[in-house]
Backbone as a chain_set.jsonl record, in Angstrom:
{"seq": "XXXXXXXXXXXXXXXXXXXXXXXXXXXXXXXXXXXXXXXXXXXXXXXXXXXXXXXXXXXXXXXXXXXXXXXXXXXXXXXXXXXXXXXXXXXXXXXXXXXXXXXXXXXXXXXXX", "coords": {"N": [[128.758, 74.283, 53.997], [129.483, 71.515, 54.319], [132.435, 71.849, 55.416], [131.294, 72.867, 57.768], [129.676, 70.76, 58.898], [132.115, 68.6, 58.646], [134.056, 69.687, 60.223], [132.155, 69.378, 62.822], [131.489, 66.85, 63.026], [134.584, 66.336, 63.586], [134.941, 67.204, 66.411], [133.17, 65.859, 67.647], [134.078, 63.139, 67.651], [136.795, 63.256, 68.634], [136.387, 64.582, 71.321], [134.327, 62.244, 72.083], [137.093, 60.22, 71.745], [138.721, 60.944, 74.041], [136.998, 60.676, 76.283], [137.107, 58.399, 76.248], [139.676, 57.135, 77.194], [141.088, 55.285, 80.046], [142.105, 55.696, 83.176], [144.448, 53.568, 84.446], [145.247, 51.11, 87.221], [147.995, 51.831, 88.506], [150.865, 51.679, 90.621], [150.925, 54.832, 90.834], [148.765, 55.881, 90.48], [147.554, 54.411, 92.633], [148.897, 56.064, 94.687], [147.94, 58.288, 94.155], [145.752, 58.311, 95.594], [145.732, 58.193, 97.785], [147.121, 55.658, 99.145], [149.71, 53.957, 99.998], [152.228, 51.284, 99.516], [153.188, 50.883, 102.803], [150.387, 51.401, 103.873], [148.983, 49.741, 102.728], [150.25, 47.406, 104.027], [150.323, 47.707, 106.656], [146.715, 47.594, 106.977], [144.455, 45.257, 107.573], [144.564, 42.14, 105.338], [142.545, 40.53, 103.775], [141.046, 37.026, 103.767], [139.836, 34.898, 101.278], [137.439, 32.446, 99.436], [136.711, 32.588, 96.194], [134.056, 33.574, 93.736], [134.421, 33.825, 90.828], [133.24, 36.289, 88.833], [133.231, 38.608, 86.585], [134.553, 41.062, 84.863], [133.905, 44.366, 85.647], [134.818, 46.837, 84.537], [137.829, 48.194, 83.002], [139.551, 48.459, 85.757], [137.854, 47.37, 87.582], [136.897, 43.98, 89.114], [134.02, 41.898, 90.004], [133.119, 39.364, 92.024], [132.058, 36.537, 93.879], [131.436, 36.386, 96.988], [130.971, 34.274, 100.039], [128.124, 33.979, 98.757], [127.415, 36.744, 98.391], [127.843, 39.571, 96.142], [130.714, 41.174, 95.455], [132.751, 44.185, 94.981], [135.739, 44.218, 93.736], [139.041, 46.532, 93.434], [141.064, 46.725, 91.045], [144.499, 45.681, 89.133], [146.272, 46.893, 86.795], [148.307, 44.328, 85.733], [146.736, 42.537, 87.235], [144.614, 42.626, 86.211], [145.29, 41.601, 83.478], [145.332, 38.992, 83.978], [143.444, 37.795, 85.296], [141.382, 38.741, 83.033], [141.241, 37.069, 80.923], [139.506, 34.583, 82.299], [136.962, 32.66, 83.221], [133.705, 32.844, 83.253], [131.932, 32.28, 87.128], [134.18, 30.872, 87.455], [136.083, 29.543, 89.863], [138.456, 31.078, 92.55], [141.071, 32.161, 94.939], [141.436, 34.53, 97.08], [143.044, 37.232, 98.588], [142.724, 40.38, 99.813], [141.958, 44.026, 100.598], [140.497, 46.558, 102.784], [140.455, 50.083, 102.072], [139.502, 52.027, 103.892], [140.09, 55.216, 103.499], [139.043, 55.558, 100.868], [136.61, 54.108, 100.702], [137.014, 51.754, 98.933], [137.648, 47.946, 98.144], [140.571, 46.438, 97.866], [142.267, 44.587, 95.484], [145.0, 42.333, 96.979], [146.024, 40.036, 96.101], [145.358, 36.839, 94.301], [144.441, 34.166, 93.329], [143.934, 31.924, 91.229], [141.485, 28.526, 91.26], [142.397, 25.485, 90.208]], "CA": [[127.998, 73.258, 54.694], [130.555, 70.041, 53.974], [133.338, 72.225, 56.464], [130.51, 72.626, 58.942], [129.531, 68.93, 59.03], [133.302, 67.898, 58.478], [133.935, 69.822, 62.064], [131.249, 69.213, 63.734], [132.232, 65.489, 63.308], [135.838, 65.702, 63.573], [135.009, 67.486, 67.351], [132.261, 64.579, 68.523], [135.002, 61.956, 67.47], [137.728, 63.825, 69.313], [134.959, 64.111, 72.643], [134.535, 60.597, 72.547], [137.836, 59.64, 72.241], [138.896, 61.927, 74.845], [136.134, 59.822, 77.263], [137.067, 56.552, 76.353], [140.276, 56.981, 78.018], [140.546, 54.682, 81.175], [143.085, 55.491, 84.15], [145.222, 52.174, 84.985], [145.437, 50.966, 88.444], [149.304, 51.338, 88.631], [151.298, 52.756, 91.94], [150.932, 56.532, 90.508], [146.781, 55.656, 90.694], [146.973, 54.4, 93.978], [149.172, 56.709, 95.384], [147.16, 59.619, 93.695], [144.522, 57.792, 96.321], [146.247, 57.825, 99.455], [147.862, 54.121, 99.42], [151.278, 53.639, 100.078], [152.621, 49.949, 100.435], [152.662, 50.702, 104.058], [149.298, 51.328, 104.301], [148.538, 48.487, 102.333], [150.977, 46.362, 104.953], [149.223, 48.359, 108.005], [145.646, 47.471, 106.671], [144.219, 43.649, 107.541], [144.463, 41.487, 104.675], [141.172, 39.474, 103.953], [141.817, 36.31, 102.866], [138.448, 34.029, 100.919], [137.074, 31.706, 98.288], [135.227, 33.432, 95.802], [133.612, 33.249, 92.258], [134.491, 35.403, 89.737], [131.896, 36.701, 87.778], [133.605, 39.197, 85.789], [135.216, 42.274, 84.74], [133.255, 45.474, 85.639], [135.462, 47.943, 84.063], [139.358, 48.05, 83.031], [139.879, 48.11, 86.997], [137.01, 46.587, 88.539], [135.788, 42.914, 89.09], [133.325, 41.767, 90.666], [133.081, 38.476, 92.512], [131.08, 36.344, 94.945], [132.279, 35.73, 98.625], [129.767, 34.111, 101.346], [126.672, 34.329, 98.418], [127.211, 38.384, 98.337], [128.269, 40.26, 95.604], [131.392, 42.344, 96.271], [133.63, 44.695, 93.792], [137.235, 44.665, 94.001], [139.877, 47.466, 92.316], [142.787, 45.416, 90.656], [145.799, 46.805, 88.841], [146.879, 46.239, 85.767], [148.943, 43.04, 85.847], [145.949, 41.496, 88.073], [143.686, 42.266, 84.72], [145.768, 40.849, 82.508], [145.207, 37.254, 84.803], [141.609, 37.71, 85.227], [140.311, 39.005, 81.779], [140.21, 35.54, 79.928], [138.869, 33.861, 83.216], [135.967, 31.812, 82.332], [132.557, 33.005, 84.619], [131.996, 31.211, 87.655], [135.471, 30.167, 87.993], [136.482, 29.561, 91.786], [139.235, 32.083, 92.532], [141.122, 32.139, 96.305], [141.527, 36.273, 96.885], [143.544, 38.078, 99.369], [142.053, 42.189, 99.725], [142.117, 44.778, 102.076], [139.474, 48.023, 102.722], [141.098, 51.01, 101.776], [139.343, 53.211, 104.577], [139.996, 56.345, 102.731], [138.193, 55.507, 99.481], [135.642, 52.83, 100.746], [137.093, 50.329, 98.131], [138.356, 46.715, 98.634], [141.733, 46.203, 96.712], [142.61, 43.48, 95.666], [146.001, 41.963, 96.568], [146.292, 38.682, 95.499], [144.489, 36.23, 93.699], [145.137, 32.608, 92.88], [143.381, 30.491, 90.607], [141.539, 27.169, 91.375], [142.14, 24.19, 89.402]], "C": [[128.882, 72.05, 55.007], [132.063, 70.865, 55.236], [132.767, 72.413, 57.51], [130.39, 71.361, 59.637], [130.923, 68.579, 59.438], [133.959, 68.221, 60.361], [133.663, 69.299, 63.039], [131.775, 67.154, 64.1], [133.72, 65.237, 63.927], [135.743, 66.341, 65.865], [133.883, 66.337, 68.033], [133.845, 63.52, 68.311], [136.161, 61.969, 68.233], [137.1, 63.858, 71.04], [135.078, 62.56, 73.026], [135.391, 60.149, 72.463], [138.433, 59.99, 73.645], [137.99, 60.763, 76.403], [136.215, 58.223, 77.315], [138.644, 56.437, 76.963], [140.142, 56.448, 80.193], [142.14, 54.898, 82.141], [143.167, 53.701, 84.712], [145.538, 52.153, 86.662], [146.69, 51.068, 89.046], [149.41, 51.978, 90.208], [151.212, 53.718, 92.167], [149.492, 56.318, 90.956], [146.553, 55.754, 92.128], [147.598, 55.273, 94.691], [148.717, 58.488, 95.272], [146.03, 59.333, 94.909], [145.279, 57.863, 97.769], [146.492, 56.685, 99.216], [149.109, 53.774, 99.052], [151.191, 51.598, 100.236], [152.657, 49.936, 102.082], [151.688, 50.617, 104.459], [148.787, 49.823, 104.109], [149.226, 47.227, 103.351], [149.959, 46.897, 106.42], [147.877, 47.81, 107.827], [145.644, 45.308, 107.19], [144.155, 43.447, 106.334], [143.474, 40.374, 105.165], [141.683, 38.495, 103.26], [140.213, 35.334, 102.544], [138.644, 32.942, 99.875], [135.831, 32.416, 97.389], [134.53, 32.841, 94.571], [133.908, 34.097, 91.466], [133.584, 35.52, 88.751], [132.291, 37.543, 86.532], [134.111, 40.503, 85.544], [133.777, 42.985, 84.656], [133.25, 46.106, 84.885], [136.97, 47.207, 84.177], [139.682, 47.998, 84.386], [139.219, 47.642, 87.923], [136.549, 44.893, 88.063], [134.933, 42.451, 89.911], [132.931, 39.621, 90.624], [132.125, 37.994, 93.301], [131.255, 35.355, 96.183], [130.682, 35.567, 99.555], [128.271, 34.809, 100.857], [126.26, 35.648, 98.424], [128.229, 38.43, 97.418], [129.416, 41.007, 95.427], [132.46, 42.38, 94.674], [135.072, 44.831, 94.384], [138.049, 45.372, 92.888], [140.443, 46.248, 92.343], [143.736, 46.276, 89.638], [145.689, 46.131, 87.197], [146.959, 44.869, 85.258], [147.959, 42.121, 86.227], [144.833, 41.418, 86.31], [143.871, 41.582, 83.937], [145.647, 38.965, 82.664], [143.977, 37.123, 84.296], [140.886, 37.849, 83.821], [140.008, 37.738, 81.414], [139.79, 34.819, 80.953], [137.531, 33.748, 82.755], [134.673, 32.797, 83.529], [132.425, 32.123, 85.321], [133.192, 30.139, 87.999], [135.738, 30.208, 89.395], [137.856, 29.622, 91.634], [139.556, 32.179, 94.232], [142.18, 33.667, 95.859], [142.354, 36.762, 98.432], [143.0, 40.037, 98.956], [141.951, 42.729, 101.041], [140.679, 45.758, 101.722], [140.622, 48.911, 102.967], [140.118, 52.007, 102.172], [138.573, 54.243, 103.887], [139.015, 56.862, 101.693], [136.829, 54.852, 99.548], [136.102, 51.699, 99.574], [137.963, 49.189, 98.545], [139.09, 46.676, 97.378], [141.918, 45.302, 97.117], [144.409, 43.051, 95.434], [146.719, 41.209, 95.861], [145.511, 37.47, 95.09], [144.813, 34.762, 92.947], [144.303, 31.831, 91.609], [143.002, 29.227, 90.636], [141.455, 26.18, 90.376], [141.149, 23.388, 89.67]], "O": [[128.876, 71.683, 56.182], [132.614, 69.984, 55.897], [133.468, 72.211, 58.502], [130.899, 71.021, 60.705], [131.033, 68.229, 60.613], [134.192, 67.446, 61.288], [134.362, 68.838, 63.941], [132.21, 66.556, 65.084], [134.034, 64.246, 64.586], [136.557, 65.774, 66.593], [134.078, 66.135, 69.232], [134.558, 63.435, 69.312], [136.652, 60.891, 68.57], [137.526, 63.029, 71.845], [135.678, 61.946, 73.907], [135.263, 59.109, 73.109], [138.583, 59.014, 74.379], [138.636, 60.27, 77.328], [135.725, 57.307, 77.975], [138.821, 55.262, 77.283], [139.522, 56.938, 81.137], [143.161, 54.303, 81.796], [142.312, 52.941, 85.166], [146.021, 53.128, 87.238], [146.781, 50.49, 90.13], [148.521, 52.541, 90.846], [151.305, 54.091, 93.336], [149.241, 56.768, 92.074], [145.862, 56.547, 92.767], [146.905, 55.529, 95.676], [149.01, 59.471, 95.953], [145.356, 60.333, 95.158], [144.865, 57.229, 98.74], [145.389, 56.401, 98.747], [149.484, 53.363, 97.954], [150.384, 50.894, 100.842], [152.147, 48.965, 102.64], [151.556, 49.873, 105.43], [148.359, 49.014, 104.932], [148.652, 46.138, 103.375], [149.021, 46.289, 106.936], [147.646, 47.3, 108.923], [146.533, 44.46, 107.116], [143.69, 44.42, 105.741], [143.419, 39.673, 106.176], [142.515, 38.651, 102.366], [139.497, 35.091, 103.516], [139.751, 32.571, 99.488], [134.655, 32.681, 97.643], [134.466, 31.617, 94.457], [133.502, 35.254, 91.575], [133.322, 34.664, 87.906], [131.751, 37.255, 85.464], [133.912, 41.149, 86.573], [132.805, 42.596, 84.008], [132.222, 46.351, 84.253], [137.339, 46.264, 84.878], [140.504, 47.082, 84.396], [139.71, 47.435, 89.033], [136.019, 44.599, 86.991], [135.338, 42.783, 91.025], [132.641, 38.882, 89.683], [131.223, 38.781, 93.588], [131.228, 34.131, 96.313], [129.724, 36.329, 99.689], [127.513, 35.547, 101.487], [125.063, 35.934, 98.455], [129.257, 37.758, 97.499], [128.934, 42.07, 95.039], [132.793, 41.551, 93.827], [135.385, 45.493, 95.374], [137.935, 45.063, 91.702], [140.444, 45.255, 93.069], [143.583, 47.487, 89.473], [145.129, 45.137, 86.734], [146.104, 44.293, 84.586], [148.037, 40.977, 85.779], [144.509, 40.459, 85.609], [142.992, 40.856, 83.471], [145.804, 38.058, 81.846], [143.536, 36.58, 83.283], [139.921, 37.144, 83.528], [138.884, 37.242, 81.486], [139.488, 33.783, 80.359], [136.996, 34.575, 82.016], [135.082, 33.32, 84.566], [132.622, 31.005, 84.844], [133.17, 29.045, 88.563], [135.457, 31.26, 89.97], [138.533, 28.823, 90.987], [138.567, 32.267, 94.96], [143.046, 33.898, 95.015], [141.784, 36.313, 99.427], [143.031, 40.606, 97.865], [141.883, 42.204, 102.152], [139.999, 45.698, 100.698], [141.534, 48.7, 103.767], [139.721, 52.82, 101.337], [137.371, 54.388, 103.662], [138.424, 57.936, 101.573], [136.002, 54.983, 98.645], [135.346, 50.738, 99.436], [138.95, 49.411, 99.246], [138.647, 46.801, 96.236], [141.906, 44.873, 98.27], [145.056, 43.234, 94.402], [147.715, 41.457, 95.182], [144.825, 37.143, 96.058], [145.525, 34.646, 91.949], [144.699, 30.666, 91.574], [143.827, 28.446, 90.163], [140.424, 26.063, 89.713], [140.983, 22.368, 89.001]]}, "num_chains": 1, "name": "protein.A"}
């Protein structure tokens, strides 16, 4: 019974770690996606004032441009900016549409004092 149980646990614990793995936004990510730097140079760059509201997920945040809602991917490096950002911080964003995927990436992202 106690090697049944002991299993049965050690394969849920293994499962869920297994699912709590999160793909990183790096160059391999996006270019697993179709997006080269050219594209990303080819593509309009949006340029706004937003709000940041907060991390989605390890690669999503979600902001608020012109009183709408909108999710942007971000990479890595851009997370590491944004995570301790306060809510409601006012944030000036550069992003493109990435077509292919329907998502708005985000290029660049400033910080307002």
């Amino acid at each position: 019974m106690y090697k049944q149980f002991f299993s049965l646990f050690i394969f849920i614990l293994l499962f869920l770690t297994g699912c709590s793995s999160v793909p990183q936004q790096s160059k391999e990510y996006l270019a697993a996606n179709g997006v080269s730097e050219e594209n990303i140079q080819e593509q309009k760059l949006i340029s706004a004032q937003a709000t940041f509201i907060g991390l989605m997920d390890p690669h999503t945040i979600e902001v608020i441009v012109n009183d709408k809602p909108m999710a942007l991917q971000i990479t890595e490096e851009q997370r590491k900016i944004l995570e301790p950002l306060e809510m409601n911080k006012e944030i000036h964003i550069e992003y493109w549409n990435n077509e292919k995927t329907s998502q708005k990436i985000l290029k660049k992202v400033e910080i307002m004092e």
